[in-house]
C-alpha positions as MATLAB code, in Angstrom:
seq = 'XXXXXXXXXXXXXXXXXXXXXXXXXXXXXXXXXXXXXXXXXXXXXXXXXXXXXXXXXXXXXXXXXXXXXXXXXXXXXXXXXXXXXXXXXXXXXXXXXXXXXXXXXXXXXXXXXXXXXXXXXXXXXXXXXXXXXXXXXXXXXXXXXXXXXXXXXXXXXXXXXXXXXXXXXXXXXXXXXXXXXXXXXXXXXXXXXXXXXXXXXXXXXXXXXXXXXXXXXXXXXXXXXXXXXXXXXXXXXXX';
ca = [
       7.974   -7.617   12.401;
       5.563   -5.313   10.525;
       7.361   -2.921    7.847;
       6.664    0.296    6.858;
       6.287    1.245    3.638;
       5.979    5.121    3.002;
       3.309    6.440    0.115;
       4.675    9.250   -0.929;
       1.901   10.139   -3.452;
       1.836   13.593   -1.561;
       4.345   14.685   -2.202;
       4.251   14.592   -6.162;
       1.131   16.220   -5.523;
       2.431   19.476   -3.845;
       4.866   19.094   -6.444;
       2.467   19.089   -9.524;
       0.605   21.922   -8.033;
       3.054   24.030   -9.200;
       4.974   22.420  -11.526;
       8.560   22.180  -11.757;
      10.649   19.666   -9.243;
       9.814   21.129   -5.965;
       9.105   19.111   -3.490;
      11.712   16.713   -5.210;
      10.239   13.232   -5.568;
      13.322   11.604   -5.736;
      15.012   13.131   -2.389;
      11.540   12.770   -0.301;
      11.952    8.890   -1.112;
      15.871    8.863   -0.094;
      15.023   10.949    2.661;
      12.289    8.409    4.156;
      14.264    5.542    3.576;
      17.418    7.559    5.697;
      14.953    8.324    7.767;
      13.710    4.687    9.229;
      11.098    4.186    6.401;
      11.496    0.112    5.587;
       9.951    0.593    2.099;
       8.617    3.152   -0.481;
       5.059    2.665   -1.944;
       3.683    4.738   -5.212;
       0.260    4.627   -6.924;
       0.444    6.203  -10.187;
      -2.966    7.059  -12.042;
      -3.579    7.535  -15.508;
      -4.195   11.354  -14.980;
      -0.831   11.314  -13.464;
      -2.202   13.691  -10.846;
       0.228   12.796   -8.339;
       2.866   10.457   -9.250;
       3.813    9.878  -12.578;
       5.163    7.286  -14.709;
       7.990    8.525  -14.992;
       8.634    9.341  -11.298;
       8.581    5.322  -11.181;
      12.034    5.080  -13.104;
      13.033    7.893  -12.164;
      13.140    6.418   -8.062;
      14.466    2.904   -8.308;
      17.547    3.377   -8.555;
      17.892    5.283   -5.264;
      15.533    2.297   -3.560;
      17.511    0.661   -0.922;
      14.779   -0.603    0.817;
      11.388   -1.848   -1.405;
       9.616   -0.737   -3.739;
       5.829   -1.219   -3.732;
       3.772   -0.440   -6.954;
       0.028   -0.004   -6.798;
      -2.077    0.875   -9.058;
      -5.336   -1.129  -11.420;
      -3.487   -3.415  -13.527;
      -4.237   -1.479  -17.237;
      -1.608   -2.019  -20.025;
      -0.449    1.662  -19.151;
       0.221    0.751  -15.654;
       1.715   -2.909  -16.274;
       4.370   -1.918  -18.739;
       6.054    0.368  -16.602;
       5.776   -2.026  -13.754;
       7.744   -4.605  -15.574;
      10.264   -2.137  -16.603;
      11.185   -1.224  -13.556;
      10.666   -4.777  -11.308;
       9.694   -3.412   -7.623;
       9.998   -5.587   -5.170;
       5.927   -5.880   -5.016;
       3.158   -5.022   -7.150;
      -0.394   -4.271   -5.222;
      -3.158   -4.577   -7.572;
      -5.471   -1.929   -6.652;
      -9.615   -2.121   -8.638;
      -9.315    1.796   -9.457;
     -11.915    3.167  -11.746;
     -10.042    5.991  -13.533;
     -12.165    9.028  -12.145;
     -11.680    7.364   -8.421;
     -10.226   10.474   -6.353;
      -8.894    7.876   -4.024;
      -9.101    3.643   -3.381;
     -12.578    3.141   -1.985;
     -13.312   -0.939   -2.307;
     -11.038   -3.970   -2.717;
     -10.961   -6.653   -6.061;
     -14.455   -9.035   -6.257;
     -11.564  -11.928   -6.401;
     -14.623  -14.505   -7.296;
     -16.318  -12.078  -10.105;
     -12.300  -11.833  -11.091;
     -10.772  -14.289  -10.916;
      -9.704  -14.947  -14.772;
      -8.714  -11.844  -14.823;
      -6.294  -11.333  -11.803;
      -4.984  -15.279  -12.336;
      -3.564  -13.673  -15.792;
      -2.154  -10.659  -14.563;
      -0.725  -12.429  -11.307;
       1.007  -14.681  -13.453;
       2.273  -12.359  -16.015;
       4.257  -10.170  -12.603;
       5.364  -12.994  -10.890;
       7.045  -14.744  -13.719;
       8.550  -11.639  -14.012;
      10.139  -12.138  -10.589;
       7.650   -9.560   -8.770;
       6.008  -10.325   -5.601;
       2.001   -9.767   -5.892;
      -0.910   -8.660   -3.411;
      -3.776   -8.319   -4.271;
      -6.407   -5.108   -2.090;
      -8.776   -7.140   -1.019;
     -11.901   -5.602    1.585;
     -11.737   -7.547    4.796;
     -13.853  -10.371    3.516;
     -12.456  -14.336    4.340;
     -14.162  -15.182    0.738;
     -12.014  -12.173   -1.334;
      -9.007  -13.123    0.771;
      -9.457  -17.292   -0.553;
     -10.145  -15.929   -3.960;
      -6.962  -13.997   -3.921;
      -4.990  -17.057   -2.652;
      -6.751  -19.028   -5.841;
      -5.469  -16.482   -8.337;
      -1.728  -17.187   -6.954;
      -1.213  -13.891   -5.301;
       1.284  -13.517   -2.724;
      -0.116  -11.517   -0.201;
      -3.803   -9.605    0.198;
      -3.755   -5.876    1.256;
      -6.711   -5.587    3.136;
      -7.978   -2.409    2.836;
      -8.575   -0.272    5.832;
     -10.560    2.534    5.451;
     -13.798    0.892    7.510;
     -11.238    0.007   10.319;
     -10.175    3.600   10.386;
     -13.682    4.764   10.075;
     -15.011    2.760   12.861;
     -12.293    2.778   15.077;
     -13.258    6.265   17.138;
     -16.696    4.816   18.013;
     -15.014    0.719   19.166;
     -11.807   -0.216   18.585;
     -13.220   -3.774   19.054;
     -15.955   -3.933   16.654;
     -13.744   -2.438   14.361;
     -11.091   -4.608   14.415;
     -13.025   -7.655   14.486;
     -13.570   -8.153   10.518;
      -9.692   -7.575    9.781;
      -8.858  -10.193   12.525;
     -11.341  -12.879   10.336;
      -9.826  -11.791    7.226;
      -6.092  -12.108    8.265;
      -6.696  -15.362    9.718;
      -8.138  -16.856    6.437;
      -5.298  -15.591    5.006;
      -2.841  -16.857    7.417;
      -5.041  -20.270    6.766;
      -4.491  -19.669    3.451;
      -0.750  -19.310    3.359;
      -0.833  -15.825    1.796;
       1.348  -12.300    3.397;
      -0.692   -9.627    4.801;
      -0.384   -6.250    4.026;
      -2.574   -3.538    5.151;
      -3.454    0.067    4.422;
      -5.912    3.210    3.890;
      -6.733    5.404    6.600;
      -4.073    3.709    9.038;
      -2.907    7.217   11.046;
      -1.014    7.451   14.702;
      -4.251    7.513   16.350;
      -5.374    3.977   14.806;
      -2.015    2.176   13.999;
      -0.997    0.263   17.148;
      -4.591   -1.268   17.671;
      -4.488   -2.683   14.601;
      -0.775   -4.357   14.511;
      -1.561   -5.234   18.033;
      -4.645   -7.545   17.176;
      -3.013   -8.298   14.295;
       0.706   -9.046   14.739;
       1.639  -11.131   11.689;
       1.028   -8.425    9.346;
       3.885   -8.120    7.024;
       3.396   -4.323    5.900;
       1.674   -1.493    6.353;
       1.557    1.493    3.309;
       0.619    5.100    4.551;
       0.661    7.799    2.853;
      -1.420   10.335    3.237;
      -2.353   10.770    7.565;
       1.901   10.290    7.623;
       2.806   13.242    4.948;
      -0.022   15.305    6.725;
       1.782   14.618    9.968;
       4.833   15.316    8.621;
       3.592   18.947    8.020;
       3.763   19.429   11.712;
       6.174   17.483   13.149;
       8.979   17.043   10.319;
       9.445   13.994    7.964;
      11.869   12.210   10.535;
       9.886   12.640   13.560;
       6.897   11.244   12.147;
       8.474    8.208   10.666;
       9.931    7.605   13.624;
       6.893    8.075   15.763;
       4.729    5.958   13.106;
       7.512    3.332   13.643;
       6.845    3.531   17.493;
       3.066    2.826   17.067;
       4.061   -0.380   15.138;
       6.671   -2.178   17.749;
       5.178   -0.730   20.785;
       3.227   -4.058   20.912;
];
C-alpha cells in the first residue's frame, strides 16, 4: 500500500515570514502524523528559506512514523543527515539558487559521485532514493549506484495530466517498471495534488510513497489540515 509522506516545507515558510515560532514546525509534524499522515518529509536548503537545519533535530524526536530527508547531498546537508538518521534520505540535484526541484540526477554522468554518497548513508543504516526524471536509463543508473529506491519526479505528469491522463502517465509506467525490473522501491513526488493523485497510484500501484507538500498545505488552507490528509489518503486507496 502506497504511504504518505507529508512535506511540510510550508509551513516553516509561513513561519520564517515572520519570524518567531508561529506556525510551530514541530506541532504541524505531530499534528500530520495524528492526523493519518504515514510519514514526514523535509527539504532543507542552504538559504534555509523554509526549513532549517535545525528544524531537522529539532523534529525527530516527535517522529513516530518516518522521516524522509531530501535535499542535494553537500557536506552542509550530509552532516546533519547523519546526525539525525531518518528513516530515508532522497537525494535531490538542487542547484543552490533553484526556487524549487525542477530535473532529476544524470545517474550515468553521476554515477561516482552518488555510488560514494549512497554508500556513505546506507552504512550509516539510512535507506536511500535517489530523484530520478521518469527515464528507464536514470532509473538503472540509480539501481547501479546501490540506491534503494528512485523518486521519480512528477512535475511533467502533473503538467500533462489536464490535457491526457494517458499520455501522461505513460513515461512513469516505463520508468517504474524498470525499476520494479530492477529490484529498486518507488517513490514519487512534485506536483502530485487531489486532482492528479489517484490516476497515478492507480496505473501505478506498487509505488511505495508518495511526498506532497506543497498542493496538500495549500489545500489545507481551505479545508483544514485533517480533512485534507484524510481526503489525500482517499485518492491513494480508492484504487
Amino acid at each position: 500500500m502506497t504511504k504518505l509522506s507529508v512535506n511540510i516545507n510550508k509551513i516553516a515558510t509561513i513561519r520564517n515570514a515572520r519570524g518567531g515560532n508561529l506556525p510551530d514546525v514541530r506541532l504541524a509534524a505531530i499534528r500530520c502524523q495524528e492526523f493519518g499522515a504515514e510519514g514526514i518529509t523535509v527539504h532543507p536548503r542552504p538559504d534555509e528559506r523554509h526549513i532549517r537545519y535545525s528544524d531537522v533535530m529539532d523534529i525527530r524526536p516527535v517522529i513516530t512514523t518516518e522521516l524522509n530527508i531530501e535535499g542535494n547531498p553537500i557536506p552542509r546537508f550530509r552532516e546533519p543527515v547523519l546526525a539525525a538518521r531518518p528513516d530515508q534520505v532522497t537525494l535531490v540535484p538542487d542547484a543552490p539558487d533553484a526556487l524549487t526541484s525542477n530535473a532529476g540526477w544524470d545517474t550515468v554522468a553521476h554515477r561516482g559521485f552518488l555510488t560514494e554518497v549512497v554508500g556513505g548513508f546506507k552504512s550509516a543504516g539510512i535507506r536511500v532514493s535517489v530523484f530520478t526524471d521518469p527515464d528507464p536509463e536514470m532509473v538503472r543508473g540509480a539501481a547501479e549506484c546501490g540506491a534503494d529506491r528512485v523518486e521519480l519526479y512528477t512535475a511533467g505528469y502533473a503538467e500533462r495530466y489536464p490535457s491526457g491522463r494517458e499520455e501522461a502517465v505513460a513515461p512513469y509506467v516505463r520508468a517504474a517498471e524498470a525499476a520494479r525490473e530492477a529490484g529498486l522501491g518507488l517513490n514519487a513526488g512534485h506536483d502530485l495534488s487531489l486532482e492528479n493523485l489517484g490516476w497515478f497510484i492507480r496505473c501505478i500501484p506498487w509505488t511505495d510513497e508518495v511526498s506532497i507538500g506543497h498542493a496538500l498545505i495549500s489545500d489545507a488552507l481551505y479545508m483544514g489540515l485533517e480533512a485534507t490528509i484524510k481526503a489525500y489518503l482517499r485518492e491513494i486507496r480508492i484504487f
